[in-house]
ROPA-952733 format. One record per residue: residue number from 0; x, y, z of N, C-alpha, C, CB in turn. Coordinates in steps of 0.2 Angstrom, whole numbers. Each point is the difference from the previous one (the first is absolute). Glycine has a CB too. Layout:
% residues N
{site NUM, {X, Y, Z}, {X, Y, Z}, {X, Y, Z}, {X, Y, Z}}
...
***
This chain:
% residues 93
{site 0, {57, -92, 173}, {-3, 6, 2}, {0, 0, 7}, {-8, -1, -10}}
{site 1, {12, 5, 14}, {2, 5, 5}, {-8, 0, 4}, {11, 8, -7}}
{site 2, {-15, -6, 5}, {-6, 3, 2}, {-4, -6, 2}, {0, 11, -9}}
{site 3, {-1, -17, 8}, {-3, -5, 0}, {2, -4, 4}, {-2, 1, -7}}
{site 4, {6, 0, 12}, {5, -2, 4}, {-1, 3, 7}, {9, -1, -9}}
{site 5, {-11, -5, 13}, {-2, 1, 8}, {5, 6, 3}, {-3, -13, 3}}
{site 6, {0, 17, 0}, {5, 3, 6}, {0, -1, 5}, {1, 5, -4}}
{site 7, {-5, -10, 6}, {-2, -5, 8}, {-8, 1, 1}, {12, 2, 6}}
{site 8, {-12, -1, 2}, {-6, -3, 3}, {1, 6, 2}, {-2, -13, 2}}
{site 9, {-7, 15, 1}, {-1, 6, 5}, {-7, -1, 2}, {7, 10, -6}}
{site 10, {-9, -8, 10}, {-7, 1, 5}, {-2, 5, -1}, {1, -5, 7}}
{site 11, {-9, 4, -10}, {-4, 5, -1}, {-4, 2, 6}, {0, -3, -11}}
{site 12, {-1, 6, 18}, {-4, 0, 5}, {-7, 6, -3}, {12, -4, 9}}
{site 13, {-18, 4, -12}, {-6, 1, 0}, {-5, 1, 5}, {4, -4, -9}}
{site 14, {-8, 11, 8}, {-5, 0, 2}, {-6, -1, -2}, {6, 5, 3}}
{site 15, {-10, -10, 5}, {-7, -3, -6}, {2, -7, 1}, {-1, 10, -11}}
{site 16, {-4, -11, 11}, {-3, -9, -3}, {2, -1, -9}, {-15, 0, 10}}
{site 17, {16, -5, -11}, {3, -2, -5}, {-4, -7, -1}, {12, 8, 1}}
{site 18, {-17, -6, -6}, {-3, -6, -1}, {2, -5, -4}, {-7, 5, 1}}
{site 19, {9, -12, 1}, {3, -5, -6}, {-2, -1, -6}, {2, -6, 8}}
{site 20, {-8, 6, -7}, {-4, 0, -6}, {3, 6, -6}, {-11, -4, 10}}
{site 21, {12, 9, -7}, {2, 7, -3}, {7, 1, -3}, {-7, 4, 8}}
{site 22, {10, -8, -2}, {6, -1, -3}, {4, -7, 2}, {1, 13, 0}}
{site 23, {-3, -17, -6}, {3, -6, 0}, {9, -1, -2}, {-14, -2, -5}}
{site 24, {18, -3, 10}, {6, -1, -2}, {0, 0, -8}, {3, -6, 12}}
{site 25, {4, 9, -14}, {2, -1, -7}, {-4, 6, -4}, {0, -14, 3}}
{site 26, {-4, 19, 1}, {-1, 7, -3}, {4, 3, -1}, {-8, 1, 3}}
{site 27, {11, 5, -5}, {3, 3, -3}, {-2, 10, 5}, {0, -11, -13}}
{site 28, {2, 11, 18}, {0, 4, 5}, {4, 5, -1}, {-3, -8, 7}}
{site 29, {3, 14, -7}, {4, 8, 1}, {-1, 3, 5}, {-2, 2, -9}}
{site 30, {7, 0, 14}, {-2, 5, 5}, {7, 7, 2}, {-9, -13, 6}}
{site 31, {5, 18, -4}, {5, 5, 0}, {-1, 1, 9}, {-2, 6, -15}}
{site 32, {8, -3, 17}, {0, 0, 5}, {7, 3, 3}, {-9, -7, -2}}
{site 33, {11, 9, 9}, {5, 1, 3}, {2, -8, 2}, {-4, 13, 2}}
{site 34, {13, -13, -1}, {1, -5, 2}, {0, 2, 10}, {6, -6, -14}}
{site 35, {-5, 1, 16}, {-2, -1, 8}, {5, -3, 0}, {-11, -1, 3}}
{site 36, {13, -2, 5}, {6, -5, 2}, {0, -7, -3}, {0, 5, 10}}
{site 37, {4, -9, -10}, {2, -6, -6}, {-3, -6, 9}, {16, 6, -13}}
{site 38, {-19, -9, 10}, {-1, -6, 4}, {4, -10, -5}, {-14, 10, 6}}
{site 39, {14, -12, 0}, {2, -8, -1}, {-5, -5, 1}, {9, 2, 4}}
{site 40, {-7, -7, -11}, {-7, -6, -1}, {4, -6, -2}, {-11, 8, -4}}
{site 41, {11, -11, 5}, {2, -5, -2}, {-1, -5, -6}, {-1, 3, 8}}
{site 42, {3, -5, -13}, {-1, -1, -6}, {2, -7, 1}, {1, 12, -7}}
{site 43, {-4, -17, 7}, {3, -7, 0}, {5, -1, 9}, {1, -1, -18}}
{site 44, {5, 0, 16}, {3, 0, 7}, {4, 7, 2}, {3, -14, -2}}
{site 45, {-4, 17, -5}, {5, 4, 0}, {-3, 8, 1}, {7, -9, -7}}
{site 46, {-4, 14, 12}, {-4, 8, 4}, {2, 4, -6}, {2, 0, 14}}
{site 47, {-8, 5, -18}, {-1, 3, -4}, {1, 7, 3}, {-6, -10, -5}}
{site 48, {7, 15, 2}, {-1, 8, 2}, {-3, 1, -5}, {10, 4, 5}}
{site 49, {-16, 0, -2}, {-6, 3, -6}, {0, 9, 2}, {-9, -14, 0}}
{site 50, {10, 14, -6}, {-3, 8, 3}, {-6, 1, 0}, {7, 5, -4}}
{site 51, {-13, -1, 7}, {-5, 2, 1}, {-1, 6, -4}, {0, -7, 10}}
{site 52, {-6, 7, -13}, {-4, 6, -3}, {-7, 2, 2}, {7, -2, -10}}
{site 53, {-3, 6, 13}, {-10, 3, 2}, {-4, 2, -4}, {2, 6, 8}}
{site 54, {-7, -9, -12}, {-4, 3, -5}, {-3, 2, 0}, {1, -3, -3}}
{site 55, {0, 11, -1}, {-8, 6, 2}, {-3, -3, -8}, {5, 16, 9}}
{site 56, {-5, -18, -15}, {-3, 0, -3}, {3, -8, -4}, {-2, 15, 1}}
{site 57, {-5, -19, -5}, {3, -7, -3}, {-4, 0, -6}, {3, -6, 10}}
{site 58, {-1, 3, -17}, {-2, -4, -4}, {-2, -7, -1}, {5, 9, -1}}
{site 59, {-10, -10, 0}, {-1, -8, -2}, {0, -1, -8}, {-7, -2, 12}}
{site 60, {12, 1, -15}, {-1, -2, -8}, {-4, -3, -1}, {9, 1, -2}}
{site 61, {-13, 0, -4}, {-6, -6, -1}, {5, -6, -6}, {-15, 11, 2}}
{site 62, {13, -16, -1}, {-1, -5, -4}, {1, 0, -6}, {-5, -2, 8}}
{site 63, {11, 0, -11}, {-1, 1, -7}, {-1, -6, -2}, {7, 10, -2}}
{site 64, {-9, -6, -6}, {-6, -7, -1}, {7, -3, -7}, {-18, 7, 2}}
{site 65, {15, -13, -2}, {6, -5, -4}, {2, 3, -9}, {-6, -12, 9}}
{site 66, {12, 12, -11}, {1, 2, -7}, {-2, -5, -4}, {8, 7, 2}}
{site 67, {-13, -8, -6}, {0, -4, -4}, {2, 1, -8}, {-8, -3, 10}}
{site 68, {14, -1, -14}, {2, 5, -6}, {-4, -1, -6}, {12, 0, 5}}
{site 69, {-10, 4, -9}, {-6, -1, -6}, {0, -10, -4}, {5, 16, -4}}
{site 70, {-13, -18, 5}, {0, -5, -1}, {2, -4, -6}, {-7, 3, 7}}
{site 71, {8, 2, -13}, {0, -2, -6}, {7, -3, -2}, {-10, 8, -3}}
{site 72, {12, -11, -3}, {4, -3, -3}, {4, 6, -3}, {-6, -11, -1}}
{site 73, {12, 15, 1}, {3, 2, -4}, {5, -2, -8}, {-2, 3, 13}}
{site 74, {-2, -1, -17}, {2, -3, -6}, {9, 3, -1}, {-15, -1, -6}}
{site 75, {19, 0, 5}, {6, 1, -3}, {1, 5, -5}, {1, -11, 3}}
{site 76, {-8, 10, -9}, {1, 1, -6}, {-7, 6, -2}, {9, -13, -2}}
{site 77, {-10, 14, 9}, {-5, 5, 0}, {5, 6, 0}, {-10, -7, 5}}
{site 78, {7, 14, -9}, {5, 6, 1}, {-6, 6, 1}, {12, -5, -8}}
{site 79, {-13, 8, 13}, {-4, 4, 4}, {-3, 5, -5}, {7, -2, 11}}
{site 80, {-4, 4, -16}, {-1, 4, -4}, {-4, -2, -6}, {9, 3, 4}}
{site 81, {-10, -9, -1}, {-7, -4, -7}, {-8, 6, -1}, {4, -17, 6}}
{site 82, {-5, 18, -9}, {0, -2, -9}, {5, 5, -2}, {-13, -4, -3}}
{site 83, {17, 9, 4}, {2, 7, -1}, {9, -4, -3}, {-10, 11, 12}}
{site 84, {10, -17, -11}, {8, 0, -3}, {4, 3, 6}, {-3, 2, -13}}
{site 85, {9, -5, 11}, {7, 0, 5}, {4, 7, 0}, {1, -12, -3}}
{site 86, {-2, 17, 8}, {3, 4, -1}, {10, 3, -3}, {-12, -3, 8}}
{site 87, {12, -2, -11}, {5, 0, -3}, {0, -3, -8}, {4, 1, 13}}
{site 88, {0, 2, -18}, {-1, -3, -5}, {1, -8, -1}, {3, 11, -2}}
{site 89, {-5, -11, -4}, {1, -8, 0}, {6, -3, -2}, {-11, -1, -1}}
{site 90, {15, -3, 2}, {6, -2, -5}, {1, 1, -8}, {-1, -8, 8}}
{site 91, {-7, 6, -11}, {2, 1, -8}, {-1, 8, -1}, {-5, -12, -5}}
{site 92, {4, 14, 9}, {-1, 11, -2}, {5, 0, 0}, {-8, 7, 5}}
***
């Protein structure tokens, strides 16, 4: 899947205080904006080019909550159609 796949790094420059509390690393952040000039950072030893986005507007996604899947035991030889019989004839018809 194409879509799931990085297309790098960029800088989000925001207006405003940004409370950690508010937005903890590892949230799931949106922001719309114009881009600005590309600045350099360093990423371990090696000089990174980031682009910058001025953000006039942001999203903080809230926290999804864990899937948990149906608890119960799936019988094999259960058929959804109980008590109404098997949509299809039976062998001796």
């Amino acid at each position: 899947d194409d879509s799931a796949r990085s297309r790098g790094r960029f800088l989000a420059r925001l207006s405003g205080f940004l409370d950690p509390e508010e937005y903890p690393k590892g949230r799931l952040l949106s922001v719309t904006g114009n881009l600005s000039a590309n600045t350099e950072k360093a990423i371990g030893q090696y000089l990174y080019t980031y682009p910058v986005v001025e953000a006039e507007a942001r999203y903080l996604w809230p926290e999804e909550e864990p899937y948990y899947p149906y608890p119960y035991y799936r019988d094999p030889f259960f058929h959804p159609w109980y008590p109404y019989g098997y949509r299809h004839p039976y062998y001796w018809w």
